[in-house]
PyMOL Python script that loads the backbone (N, CA, C, O; Angstrom):
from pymol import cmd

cmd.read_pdbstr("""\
ATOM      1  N   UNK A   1      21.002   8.081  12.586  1.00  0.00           N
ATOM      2  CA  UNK A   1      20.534   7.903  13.937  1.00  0.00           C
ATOM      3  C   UNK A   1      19.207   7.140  13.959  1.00  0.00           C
ATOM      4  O   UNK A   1      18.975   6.533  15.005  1.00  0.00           O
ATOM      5  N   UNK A   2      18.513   7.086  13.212  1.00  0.00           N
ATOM      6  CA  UNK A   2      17.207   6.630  12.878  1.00  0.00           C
ATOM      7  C   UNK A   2      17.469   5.194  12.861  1.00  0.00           C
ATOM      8  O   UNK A   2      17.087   4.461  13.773  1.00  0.00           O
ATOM      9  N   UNK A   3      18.028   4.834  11.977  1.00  0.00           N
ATOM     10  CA  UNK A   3      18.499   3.368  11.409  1.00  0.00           C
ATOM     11  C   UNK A   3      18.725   2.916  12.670  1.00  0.00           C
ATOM     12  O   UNK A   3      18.252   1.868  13.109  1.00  0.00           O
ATOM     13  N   UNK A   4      19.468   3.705  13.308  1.00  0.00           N
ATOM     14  CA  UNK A   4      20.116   3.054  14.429  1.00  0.00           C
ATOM     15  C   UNK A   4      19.030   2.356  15.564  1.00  0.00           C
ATOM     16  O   UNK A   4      19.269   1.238  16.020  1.00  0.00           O
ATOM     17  N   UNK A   5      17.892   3.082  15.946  1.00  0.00           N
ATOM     18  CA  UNK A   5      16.882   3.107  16.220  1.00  0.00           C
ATOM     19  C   UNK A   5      16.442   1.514  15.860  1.00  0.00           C
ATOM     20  O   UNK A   5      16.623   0.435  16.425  1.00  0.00           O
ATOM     21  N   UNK A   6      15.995   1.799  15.037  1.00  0.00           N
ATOM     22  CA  UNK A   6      15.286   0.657  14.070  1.00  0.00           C
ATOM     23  C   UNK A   6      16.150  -0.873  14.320  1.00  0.00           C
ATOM     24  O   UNK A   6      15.546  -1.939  14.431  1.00  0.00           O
ATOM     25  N   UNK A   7      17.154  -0.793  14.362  1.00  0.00           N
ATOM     26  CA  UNK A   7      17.713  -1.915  14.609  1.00  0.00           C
ATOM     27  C   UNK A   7      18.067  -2.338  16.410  1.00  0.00           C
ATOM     28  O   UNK A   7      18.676  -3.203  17.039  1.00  0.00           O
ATOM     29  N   UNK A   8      17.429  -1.382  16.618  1.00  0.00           N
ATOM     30  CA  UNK A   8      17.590  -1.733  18.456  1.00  0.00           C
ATOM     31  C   UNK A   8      16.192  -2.587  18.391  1.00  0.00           C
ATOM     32  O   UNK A   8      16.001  -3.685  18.913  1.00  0.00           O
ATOM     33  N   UNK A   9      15.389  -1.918  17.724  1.00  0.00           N
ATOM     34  CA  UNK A   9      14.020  -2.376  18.283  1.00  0.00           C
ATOM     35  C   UNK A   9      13.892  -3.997  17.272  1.00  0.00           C
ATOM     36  O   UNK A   9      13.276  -4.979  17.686  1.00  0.00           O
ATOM     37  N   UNK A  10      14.426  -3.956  16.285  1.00  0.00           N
ATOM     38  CA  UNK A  10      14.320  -5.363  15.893  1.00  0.00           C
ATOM     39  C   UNK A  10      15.018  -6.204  16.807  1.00  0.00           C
ATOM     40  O   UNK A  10      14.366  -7.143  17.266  1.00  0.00           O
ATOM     41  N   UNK A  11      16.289  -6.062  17.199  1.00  0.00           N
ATOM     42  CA  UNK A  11      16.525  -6.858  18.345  1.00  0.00           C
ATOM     43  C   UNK A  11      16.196  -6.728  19.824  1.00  0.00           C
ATOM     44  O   UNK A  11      16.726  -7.420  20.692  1.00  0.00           O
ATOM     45  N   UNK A  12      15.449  -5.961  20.005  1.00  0.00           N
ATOM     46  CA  UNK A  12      14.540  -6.291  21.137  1.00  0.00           C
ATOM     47  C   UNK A  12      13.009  -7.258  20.638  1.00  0.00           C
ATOM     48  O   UNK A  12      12.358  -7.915  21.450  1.00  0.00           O
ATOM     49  N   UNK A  13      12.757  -7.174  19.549  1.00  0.00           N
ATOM     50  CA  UNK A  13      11.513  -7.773  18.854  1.00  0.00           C
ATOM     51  C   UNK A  13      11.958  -9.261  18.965  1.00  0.00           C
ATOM     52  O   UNK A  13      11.364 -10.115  19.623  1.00  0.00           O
ATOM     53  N   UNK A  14      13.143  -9.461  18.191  1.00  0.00           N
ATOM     54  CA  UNK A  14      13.457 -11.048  17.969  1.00  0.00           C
ATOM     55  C   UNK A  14      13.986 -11.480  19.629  1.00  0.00           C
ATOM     56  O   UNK A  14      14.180 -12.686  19.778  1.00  0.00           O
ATOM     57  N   UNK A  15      14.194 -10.716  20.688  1.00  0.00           N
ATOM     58  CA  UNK A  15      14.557 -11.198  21.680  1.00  0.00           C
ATOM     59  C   UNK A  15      12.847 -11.301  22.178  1.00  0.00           C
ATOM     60  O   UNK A  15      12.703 -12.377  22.758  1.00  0.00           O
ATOM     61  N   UNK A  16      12.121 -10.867  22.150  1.00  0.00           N
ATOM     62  CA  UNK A  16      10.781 -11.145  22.395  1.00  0.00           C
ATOM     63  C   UNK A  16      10.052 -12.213  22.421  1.00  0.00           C
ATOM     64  O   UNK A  16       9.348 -12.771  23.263  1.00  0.00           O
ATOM     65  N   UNK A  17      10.634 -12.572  20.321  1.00  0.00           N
ATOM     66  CA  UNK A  17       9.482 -13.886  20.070  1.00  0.00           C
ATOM     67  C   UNK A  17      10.694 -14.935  20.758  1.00  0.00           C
ATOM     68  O   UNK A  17      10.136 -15.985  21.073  1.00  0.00           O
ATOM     69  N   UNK A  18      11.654 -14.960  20.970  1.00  0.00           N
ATOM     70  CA  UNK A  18      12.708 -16.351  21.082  1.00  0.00           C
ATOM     71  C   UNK A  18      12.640 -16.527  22.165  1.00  0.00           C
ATOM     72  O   UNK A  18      13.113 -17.600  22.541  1.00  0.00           O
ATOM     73  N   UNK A  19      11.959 -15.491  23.361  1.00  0.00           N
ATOM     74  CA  UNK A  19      11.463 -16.082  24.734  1.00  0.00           C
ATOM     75  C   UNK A  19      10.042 -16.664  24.656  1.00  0.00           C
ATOM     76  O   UNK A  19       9.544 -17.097  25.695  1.00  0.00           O
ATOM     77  N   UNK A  20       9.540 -16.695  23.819  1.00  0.00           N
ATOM     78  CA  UNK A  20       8.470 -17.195  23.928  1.00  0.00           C
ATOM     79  C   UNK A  20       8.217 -19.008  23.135  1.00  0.00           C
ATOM     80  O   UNK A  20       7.182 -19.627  22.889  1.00  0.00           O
ATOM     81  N   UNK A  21       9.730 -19.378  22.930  1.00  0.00           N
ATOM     82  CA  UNK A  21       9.689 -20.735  22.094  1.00  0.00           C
ATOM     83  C   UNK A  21      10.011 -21.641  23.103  1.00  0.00           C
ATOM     84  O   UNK A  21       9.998 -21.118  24.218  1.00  0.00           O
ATOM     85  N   UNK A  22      10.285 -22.779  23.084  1.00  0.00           N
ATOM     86  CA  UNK A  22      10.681 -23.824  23.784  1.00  0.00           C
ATOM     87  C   UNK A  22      12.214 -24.607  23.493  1.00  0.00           C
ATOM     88  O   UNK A  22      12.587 -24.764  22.331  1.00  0.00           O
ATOM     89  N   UNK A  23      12.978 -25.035  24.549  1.00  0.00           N
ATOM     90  CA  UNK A  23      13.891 -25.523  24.021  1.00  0.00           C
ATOM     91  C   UNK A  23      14.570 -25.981  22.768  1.00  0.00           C
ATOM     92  O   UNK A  23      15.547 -25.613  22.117  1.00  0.00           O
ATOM     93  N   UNK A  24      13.430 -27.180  22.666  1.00  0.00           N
ATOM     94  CA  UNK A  24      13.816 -27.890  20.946  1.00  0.00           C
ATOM     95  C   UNK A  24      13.648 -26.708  19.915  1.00  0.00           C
ATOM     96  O   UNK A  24      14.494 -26.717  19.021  1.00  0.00           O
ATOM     97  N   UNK A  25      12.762 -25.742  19.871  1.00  0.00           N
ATOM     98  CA  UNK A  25      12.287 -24.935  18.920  1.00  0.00           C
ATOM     99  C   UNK A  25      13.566 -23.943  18.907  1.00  0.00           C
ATOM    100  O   UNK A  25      14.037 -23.615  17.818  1.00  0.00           O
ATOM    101  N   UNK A  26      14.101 -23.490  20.048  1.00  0.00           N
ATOM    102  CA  UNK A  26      15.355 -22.316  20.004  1.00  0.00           C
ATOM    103  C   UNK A  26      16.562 -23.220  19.235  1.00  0.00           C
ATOM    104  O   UNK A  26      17.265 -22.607  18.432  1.00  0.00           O
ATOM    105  N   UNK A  27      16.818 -24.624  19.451  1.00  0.00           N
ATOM    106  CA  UNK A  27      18.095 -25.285  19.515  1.00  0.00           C
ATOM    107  C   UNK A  27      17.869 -25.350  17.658  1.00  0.00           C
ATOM    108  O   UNK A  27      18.813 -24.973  16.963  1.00  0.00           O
ATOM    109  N   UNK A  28      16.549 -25.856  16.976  1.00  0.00           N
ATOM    110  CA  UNK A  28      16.281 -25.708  15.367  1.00  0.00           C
ATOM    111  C   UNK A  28      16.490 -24.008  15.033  1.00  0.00           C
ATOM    112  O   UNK A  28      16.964 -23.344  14.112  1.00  0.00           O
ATOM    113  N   UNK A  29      15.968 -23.794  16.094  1.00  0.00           N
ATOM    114  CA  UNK A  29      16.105 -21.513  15.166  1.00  0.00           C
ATOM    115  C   UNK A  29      17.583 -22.128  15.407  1.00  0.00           C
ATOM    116  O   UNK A  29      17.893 -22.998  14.593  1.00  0.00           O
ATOM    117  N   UNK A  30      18.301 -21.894  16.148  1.00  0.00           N
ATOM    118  CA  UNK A  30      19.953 -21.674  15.792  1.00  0.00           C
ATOM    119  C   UNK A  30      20.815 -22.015  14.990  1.00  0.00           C
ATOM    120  O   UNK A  30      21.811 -21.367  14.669  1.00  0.00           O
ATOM    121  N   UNK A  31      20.432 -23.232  14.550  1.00  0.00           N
ATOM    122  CA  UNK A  31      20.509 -23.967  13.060  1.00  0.00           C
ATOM    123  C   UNK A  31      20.546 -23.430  12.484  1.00  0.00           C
ATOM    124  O   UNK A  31      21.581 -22.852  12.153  1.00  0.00           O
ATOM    125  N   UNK A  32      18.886 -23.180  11.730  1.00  0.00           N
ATOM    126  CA  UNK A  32      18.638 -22.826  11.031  1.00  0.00           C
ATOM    127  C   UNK A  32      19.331 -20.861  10.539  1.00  0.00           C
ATOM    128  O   UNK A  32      19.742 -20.420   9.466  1.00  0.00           O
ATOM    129  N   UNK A  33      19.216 -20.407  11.465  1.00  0.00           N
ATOM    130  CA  UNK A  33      20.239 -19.235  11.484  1.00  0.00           C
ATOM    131  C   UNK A  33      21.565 -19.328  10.517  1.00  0.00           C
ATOM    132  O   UNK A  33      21.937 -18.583   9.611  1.00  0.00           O
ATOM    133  N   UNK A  34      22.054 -20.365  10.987  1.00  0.00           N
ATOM    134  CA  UNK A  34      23.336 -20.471  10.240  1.00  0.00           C
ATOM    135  C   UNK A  34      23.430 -20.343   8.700  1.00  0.00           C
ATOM    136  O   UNK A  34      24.386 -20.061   7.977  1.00  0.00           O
ATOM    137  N   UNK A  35      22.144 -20.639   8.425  1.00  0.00           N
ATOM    138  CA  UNK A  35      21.904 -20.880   7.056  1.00  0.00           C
ATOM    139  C   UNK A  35      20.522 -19.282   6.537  1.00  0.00           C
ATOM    140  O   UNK A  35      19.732 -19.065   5.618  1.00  0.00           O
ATOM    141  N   UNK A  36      21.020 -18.509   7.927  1.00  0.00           N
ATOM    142  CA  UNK A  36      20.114 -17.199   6.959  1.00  0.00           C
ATOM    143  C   UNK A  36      18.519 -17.292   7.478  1.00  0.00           C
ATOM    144  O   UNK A  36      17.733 -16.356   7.332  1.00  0.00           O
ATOM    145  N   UNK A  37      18.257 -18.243   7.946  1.00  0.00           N
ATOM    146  CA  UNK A  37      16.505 -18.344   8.406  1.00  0.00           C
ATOM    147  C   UNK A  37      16.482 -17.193   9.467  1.00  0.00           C
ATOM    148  O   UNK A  37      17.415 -16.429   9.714  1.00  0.00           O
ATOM    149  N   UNK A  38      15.706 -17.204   9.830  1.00  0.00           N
ATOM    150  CA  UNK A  38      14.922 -15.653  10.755  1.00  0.00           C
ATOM    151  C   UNK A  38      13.450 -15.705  11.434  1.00  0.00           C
ATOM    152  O   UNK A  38      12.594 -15.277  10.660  1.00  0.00           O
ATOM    153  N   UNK A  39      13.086 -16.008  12.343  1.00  0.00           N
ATOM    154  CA  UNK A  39      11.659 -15.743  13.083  1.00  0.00           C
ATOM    155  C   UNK A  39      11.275 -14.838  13.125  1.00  0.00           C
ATOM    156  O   UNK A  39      11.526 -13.920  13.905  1.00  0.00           O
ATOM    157  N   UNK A  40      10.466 -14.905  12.158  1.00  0.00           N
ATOM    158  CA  UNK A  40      10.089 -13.437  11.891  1.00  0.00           C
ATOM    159  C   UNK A  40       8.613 -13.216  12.715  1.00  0.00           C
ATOM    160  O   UNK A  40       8.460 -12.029  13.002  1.00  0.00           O
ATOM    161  N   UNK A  41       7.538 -14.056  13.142  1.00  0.00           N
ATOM    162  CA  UNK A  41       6.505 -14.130  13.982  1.00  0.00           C
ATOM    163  C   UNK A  41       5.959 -14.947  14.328  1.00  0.00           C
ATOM    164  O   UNK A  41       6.011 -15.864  13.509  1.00  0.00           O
ATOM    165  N   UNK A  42       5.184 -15.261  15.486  1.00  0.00           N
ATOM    166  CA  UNK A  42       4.620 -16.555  15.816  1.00  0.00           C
ATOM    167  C   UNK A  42       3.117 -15.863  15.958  1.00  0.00           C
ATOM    168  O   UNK A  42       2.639 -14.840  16.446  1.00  0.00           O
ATOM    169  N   UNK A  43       2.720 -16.884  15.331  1.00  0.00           N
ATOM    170  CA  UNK A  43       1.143 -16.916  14.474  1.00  0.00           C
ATOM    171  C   UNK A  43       0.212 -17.493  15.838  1.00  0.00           C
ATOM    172  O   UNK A  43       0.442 -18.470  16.550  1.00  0.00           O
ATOM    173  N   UNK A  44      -0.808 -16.594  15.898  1.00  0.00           N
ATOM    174  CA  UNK A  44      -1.640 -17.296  16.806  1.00  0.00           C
ATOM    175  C   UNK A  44      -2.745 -17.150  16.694  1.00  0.00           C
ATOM    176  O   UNK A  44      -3.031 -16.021  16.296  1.00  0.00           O
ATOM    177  N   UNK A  45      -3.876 -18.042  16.930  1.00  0.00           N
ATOM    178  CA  UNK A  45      -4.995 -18.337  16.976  1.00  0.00           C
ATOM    179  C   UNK A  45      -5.720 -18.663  17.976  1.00  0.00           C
ATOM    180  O   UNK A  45      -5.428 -19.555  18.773  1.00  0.00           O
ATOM    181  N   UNK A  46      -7.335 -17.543  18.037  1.00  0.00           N
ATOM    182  CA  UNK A  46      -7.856 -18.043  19.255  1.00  0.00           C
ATOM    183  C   UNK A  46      -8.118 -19.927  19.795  1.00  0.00           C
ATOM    184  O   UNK A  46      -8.589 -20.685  18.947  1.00  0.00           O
ATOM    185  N   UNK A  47      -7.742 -20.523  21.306  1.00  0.00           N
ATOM    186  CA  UNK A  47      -7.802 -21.445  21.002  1.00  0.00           C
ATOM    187  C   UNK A  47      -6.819 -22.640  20.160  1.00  0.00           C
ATOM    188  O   UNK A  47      -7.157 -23.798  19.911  1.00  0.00           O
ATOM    189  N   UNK A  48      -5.621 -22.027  19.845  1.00  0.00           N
ATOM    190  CA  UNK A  48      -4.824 -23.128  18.827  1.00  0.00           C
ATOM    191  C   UNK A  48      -3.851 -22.822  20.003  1.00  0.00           C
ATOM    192  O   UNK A  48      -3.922 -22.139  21.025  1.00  0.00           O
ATOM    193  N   UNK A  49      -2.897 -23.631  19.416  1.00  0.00           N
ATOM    194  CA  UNK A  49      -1.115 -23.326  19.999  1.00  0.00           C
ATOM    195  C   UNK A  49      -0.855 -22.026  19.368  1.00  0.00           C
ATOM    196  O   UNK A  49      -1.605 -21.647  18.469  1.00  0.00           O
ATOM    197  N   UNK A  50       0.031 -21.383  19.711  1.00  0.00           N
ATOM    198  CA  UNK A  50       1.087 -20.598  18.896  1.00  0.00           C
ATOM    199  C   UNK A  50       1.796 -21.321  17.840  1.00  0.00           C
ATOM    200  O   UNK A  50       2.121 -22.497  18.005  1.00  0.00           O
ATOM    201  N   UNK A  51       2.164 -20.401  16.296  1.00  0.00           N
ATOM    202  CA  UNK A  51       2.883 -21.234  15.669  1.00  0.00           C
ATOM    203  C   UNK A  51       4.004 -20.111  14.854  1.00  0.00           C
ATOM    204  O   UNK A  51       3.786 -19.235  14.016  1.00  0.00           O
ATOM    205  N   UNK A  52       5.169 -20.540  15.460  1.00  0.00           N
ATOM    206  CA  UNK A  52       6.421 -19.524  15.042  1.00  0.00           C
ATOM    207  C   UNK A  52       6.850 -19.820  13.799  1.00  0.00           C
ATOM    208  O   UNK A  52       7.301 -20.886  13.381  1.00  0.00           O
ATOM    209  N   UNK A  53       6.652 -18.657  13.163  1.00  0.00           N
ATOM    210  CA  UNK A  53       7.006 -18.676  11.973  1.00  0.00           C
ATOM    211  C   UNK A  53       8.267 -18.301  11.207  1.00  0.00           C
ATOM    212  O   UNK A  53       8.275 -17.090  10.984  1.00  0.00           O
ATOM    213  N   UNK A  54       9.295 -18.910  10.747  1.00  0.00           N
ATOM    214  CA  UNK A  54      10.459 -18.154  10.077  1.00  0.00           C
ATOM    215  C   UNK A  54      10.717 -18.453   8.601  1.00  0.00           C
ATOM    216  O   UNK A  54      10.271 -19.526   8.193  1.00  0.00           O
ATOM    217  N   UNK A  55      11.302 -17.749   7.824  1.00  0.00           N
ATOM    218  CA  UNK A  55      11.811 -17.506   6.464  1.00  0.00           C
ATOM    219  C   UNK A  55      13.151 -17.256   6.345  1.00  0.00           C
ATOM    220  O   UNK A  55      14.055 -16.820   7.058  1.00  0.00           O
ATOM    221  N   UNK A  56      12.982 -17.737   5.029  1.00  0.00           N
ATOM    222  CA  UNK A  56      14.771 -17.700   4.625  1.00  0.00           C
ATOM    223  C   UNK A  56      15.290 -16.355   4.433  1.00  0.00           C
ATOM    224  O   UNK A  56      14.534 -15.385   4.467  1.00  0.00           O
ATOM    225  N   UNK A  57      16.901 -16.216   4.175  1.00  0.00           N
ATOM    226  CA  UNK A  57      17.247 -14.966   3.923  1.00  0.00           C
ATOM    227  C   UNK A  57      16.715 -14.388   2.830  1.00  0.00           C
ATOM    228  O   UNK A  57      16.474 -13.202   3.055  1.00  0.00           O
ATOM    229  N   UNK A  58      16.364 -14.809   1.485  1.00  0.00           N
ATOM    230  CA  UNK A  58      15.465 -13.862   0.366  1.00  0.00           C
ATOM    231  C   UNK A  58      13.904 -13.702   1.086  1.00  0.00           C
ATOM    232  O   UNK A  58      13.240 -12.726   0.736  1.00  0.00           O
ATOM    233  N   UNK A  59      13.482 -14.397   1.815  1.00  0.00           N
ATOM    234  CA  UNK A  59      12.267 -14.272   1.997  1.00  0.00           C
ATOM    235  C   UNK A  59      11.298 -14.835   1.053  1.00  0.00           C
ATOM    236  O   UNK A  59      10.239 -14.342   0.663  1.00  0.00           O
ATOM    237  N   UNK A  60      11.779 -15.823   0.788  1.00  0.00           N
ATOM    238  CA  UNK A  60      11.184 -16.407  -0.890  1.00  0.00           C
ATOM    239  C   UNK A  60      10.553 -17.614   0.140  1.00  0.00           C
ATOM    240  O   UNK A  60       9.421 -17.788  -0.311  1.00  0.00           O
ATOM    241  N   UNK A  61      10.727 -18.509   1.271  1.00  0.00           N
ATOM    242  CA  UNK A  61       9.917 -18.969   1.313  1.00  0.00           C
ATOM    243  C   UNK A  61       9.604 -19.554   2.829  1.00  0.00           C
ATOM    244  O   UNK A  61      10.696 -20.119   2.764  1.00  0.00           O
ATOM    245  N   UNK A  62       9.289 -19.798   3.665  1.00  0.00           N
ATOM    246  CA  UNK A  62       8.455 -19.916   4.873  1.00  0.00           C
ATOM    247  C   UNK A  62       8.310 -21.304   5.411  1.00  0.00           C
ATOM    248  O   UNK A  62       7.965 -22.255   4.709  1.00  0.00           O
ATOM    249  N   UNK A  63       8.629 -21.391   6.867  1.00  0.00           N
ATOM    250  CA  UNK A  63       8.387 -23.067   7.530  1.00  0.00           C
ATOM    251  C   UNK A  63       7.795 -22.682   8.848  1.00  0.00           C
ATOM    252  O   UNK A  63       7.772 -21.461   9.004  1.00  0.00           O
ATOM    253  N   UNK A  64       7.328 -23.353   9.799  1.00  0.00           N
ATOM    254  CA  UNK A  64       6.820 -23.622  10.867  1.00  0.00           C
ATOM    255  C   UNK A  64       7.646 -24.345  12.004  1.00  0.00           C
ATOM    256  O   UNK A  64       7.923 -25.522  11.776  1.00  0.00           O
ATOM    257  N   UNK A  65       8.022 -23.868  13.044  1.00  0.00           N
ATOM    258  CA  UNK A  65       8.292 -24.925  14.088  1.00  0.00           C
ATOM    259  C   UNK A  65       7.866 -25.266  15.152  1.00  0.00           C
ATOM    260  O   UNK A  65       7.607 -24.712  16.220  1.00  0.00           O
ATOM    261  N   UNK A  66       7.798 -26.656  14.582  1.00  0.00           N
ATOM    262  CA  UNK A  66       6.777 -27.281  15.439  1.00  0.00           C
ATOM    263  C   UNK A  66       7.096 -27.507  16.877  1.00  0.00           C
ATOM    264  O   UNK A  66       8.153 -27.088  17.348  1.00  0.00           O
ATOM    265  N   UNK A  67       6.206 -28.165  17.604  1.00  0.00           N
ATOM    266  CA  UNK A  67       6.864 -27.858  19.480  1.00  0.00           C
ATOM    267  C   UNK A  67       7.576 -28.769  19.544  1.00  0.00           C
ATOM    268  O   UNK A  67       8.399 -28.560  20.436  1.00  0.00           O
ATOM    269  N   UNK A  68       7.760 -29.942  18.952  1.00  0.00           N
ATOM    270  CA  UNK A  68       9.207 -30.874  19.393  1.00  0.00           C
ATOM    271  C   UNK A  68      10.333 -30.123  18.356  1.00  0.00           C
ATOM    272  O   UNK A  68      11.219 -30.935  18.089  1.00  0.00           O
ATOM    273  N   UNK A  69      10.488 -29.185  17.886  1.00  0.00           N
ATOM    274  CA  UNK A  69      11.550 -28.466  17.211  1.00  0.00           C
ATOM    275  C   UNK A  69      11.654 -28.918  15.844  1.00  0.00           C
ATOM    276  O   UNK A  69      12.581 -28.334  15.283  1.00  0.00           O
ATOM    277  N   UNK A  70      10.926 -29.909  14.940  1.00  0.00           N
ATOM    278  CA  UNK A  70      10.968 -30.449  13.427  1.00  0.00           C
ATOM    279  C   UNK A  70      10.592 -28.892  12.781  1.00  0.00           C
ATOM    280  O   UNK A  70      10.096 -27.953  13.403  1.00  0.00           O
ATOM    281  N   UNK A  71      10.954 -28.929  11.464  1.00  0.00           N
ATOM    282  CA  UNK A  71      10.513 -27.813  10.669  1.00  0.00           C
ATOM    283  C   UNK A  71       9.422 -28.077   9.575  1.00  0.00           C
ATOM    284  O   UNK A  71       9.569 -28.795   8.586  1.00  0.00           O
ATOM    285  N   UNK A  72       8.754 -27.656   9.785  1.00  0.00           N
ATOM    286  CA  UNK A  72       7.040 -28.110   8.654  1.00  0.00           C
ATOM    287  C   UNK A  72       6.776 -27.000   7.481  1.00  0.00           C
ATOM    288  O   UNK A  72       5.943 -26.098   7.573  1.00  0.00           O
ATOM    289  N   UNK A  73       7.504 -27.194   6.536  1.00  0.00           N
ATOM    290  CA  UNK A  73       7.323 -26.094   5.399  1.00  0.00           C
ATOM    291  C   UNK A  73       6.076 -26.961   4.507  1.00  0.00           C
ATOM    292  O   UNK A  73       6.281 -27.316   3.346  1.00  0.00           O
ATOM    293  N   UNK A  74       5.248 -27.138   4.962  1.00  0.00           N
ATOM    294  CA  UNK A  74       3.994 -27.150   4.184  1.00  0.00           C
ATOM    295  C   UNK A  74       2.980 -27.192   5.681  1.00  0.00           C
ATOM    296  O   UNK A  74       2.896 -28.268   6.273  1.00  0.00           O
ATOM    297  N   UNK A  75       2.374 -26.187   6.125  1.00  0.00           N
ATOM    298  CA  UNK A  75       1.992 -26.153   7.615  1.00  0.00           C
ATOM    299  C   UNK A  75       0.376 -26.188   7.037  1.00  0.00           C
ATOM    300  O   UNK A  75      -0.504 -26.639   7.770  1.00  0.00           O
ATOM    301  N   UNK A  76       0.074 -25.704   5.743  1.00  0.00           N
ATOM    302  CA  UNK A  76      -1.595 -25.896   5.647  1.00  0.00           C
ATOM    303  C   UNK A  76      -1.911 -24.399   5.652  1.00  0.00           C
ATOM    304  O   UNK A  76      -3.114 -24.194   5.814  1.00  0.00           O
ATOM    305  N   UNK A  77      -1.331 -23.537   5.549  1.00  0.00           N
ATOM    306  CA  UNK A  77      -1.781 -22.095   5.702  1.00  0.00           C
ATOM    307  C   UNK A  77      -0.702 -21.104   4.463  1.00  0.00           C
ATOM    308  O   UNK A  77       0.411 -21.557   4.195  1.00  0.00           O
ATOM    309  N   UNK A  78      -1.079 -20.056   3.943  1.00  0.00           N
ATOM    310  CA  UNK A  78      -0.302 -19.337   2.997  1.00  0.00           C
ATOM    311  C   UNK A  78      -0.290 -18.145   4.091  1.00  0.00           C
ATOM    312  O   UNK A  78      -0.884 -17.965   5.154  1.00  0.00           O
ATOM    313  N   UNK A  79       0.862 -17.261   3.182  1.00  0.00           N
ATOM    314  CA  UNK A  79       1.607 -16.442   4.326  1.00  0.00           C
ATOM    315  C   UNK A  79       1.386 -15.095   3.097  1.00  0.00           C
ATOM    316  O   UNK A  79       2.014 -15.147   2.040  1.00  0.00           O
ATOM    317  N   UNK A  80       0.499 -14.015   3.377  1.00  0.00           N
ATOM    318  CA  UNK A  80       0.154 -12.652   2.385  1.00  0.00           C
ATOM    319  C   UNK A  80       1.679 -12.271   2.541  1.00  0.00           C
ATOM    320  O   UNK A  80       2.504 -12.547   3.411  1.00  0.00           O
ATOM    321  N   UNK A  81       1.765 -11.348   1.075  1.00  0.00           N
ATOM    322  CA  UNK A  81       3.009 -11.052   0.967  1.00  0.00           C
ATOM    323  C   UNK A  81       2.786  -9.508   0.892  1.00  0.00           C
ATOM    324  O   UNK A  81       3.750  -8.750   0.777  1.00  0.00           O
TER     325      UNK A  81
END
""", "prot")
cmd.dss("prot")
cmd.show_as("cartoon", "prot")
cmd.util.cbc("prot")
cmd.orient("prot")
């Protein structure tokens, strides 16, 4: 019952950050989905844009999407593990 829990609230979480992206950026997450990627948070800074962050299915490694929807896996920032 717990589990069960837990997985409501992740998909209320990922329905959260995916209202908060822009067209081009949802139409690359869906893509990228296909292939196991995941938004896992959008990074923000006082003063900057927002910057949504997703990883692959191992979690081994991390990209950025940018606001015209391109994917930037070298964004200039490391991600604590």
């Amino acid at each position: 019952m717990v589990d069960k829990e837990r997985r409501a609230d992740t998909k209320a979480n990922q329905a959260a950050l995916k209202r908060q992206l822009n067209d081009a950026q949802l139409l690359t997450l869906s893509e990228l989905e296909h292939f196991g990627w995941e938004l896992k948070f959008i990074r923000r800074k006082p003063f900057q844009p927002a910057v949504p962050v997703v990883f692959d299915a191992e979690r081994k490694r991390f990209a950025v999407l940018e606001e015209d929807g391109t994917i930037n896996d070298k964004p200039g920032f490391e991600i604590r593990g």
